[in-house]
N, C-alpha and C positions, 0 to 999 in steps of 0.2 A: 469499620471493616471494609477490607477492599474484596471488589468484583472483578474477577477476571472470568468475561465470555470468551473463549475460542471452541477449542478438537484436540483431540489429544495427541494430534501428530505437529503442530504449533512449537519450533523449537522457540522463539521468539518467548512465548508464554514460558516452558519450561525456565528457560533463565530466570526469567522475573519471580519466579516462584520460588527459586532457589534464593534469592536474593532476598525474598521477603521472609525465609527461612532464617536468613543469617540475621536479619535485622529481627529477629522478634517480632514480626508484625504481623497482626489477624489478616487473616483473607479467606476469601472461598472461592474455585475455580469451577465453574460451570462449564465442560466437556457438551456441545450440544448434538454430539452424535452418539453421546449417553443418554439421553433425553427420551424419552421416560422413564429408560430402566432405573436410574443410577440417582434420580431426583426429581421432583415434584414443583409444581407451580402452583398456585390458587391465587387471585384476581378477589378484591372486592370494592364496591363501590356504590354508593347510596347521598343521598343528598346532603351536602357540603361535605362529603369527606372519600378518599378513597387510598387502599392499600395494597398488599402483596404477602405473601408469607411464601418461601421458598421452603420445602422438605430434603436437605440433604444429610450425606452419610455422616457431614462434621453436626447435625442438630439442625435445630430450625432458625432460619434466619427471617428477620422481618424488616419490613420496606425504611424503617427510622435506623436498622443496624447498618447501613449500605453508606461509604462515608464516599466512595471516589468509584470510578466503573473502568476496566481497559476493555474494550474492543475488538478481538484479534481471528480474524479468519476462521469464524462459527461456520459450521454446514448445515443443510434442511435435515432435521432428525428423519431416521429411519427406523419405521418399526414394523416389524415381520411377527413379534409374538402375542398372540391371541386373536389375530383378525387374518379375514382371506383376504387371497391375492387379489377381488375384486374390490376389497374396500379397502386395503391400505395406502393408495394412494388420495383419500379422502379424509381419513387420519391424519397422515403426515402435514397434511395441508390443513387443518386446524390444529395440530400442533404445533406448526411452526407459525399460525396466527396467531396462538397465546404467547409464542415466546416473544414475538413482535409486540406483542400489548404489554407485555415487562417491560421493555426496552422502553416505550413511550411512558411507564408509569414512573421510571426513575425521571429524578428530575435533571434538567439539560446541561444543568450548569458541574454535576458531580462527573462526568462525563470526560476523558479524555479526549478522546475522540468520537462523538455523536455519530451512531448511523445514519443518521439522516443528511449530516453536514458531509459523510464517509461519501456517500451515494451521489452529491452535490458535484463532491471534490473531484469526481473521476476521469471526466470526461476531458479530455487532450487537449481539443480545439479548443475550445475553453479556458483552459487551463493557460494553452499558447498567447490568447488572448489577453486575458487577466495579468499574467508576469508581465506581457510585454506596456502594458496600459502601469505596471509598476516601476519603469525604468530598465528590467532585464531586456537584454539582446536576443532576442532567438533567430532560427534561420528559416528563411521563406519556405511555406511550408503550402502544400496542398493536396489535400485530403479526394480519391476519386476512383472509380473503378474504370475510369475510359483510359485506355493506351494511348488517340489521338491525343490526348491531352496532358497525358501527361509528358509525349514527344515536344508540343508546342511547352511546356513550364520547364525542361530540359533546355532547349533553344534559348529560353529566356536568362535564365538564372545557371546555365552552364551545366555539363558535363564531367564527372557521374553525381549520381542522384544518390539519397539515402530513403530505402523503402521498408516502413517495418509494420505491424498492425494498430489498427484503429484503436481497439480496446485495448489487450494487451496481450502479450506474446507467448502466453502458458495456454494450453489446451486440457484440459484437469476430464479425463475418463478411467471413473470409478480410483484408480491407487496409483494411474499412471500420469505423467505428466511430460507433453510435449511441448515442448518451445519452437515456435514461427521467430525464430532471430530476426535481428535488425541486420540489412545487408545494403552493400553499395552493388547500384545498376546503371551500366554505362548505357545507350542507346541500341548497343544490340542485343540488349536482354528485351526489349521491348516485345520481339518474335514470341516470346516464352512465357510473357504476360497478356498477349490477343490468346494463345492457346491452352491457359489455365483459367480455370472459373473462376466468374468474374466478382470476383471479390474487393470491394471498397480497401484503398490501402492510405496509410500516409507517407507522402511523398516529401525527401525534403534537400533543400539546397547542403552541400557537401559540405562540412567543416575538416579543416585539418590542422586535428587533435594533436595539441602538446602531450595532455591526459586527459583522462573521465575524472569528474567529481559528481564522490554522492556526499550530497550535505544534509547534513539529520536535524530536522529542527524542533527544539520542544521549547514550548514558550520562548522565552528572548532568549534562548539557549542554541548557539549554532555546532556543529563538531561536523568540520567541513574532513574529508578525506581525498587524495589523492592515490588515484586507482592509474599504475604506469600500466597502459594498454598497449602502445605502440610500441612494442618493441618485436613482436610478433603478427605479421599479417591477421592470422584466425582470431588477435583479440582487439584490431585495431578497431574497427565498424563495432561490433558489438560484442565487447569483455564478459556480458553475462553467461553466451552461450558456451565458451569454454570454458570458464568457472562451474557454470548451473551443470555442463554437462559429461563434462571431459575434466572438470579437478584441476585444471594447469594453475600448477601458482604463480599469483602473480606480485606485485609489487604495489606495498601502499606507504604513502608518507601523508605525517599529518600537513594541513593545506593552509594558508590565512587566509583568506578571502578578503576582498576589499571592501573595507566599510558599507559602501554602497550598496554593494550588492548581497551581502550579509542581512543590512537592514531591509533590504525587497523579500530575500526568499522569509525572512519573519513576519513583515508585511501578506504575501501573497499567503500563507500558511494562516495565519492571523484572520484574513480574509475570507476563508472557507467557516470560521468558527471551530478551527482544528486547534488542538495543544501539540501536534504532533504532525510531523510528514516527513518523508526522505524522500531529495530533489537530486534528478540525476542533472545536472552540465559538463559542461565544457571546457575548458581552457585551449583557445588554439595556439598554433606556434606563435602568432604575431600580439599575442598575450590580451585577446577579448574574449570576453565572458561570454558563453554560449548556453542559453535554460533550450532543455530538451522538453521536461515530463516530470511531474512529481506524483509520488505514491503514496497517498493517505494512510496506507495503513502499511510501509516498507519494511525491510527487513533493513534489521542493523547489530546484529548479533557478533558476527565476523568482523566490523569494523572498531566493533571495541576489543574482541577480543586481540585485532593485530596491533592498535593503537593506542591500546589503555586510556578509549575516553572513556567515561563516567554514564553511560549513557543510561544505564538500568537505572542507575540510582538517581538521574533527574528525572527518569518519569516517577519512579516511585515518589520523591520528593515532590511532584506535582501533584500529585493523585492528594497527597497529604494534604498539601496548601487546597485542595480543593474541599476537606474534607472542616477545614475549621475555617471556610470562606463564611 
């Protein structure tokens, strides 16, 4: 039987459950901002041996039924009913301690994507480092909350810059979600960054984009996409904020990648102990490959649906291969 953790707002999830609908295939979908109401957990563990038994509305499932796990954008359960407003915040936080001691009692290898390798994978600098120690190109980059310096990394590395956030660029308060876009800054925005708080940004040398590529990798499985950004100012620097915000459509072809660099982002993905990531790059005009950022746990719903890759159905198929590993 396959697991799928997310929320029930997870279109990502939704798919795949339709998908595991059309195939005939058992699952069960852990909603964890259903979490207590909607299902149940129990933990046990005693000398040489330890278990799980889940209480959901499909029956009980137990720790030997669990053949493969997805991952996908779970939140801290919330619960308001039967406890006061001065202890629920002391609830939620051992409940979402037990649902962490599931996650650790499944074993690592049935795992699509492990939260723990998820957590590993995130961090940018990182990440920058690691592609580039795998052969990928990226663009000189520095991470800083000082204006003087980031005027001297400008002087250095040329005029404009591309500035967007450390972690990442959604703001998620309660059911809304703001995006901090990735933006180009010539040297006289720099006024506007000494008199906004001072907030740590990434800073980076200016690429100019042929297109965006989001390339989706699941095991030695690539389905690279080309996103035509440049044809329009607002989507040139960062395509997501007018897609995520404003709807504009835009234009995808499917992309080949070259050997090379096909074999890196599997490598680098491979590398975190991930069976899954979606990597944003680059292609510039003069035709080099440019790694921005990869997202361990990406969306790529839209890029099958514009492209007719296959992409549900090789996770699914992985989740399988995992389950008779």
């Amino acid at each position: 039987m396959l697991l799928i953790i997310t929320r029930t707002t997870d279109i990502g999830s939704d798919y795949v459950v339709h998908r595991l609908h059309d195939r005939d295939l058992r699952f069960v979908r852990l909603n964890t901002n259903e979490y207590p109401s909607r299902f149940d957990v129990s933990l046990r563990v005693g000398d040489g041996y330890s278990d799980f038994t889940i209480m959901h509305e499909n029956g009980l499932i137990r720790s030997e039924d669990i053949t493969g796990v997805i991952f996908r954008r779970p939140v801290v359960p919330h619960v308001t009913e039967g406890v006061t407003e001065q202890d629920a915040a002391f609830v939620e936080r051992e409940h979402l301690e037990l649902l962490r001691s599931l996650w650790r009692s499944i074993p690592q290898h049935l795992w699509l994507n492990h939260p723990n390798n998820l957590w590993l994978a995130r961090n940018k600098y990182e990440q920058l480092q690691r592609a580039s120690s795998m052969g990928l190109h990226i663009p000189e980059t520095l991470i800083t909350s000082d204006p003087c310096t980031i005027q001297s990394f400008g002087r250095e590395v040329g005029w404009p810059l591309v500035a967007k956030a450390v972690k990442h660029g959604f703001d998620f308060r309660s059911e809304t979600a703001r995006l901090a876009v990735t933006r180009k800054i010539s040297e006289l925005d720099l006024d506007d960054i000494e008199t906004c708080a001072r907030s740590p940004m990434i800073v980076q040398q200016f690429v100019n984009k042929a297109v965006d590529l989001r390339i989706t990798v699941i095991g030695d499985n690539v389905f690279s996409a080309a996103i035509h950004s440049q044809h329009a100012p607002e989507t040139s620097t960062d395509w997501r904020a007018v897609y995520a915000l404003e709807g504009l459509d835009l234009e995808y072809t499917r992309h080949d990648l070259p050997k090379d660099i096909e074999e890196a982002c599997i490598e680098l993905t491979r590398s975190y102990g991930l069976g899954f990531s979606a990597i944003d790059m680059a292609q510039s005009r003069d035709g080099q490959y440019f790694f921005f950022e990869m997202n361990p746990n990406g969306e790529w719903v839209w890029i099958e649906q514009r492209l007719g890759y296959q992409i549900c159905d090789t996770i699914i198929d992985r989740l399988l291969m995992k389950g008779r590993s």
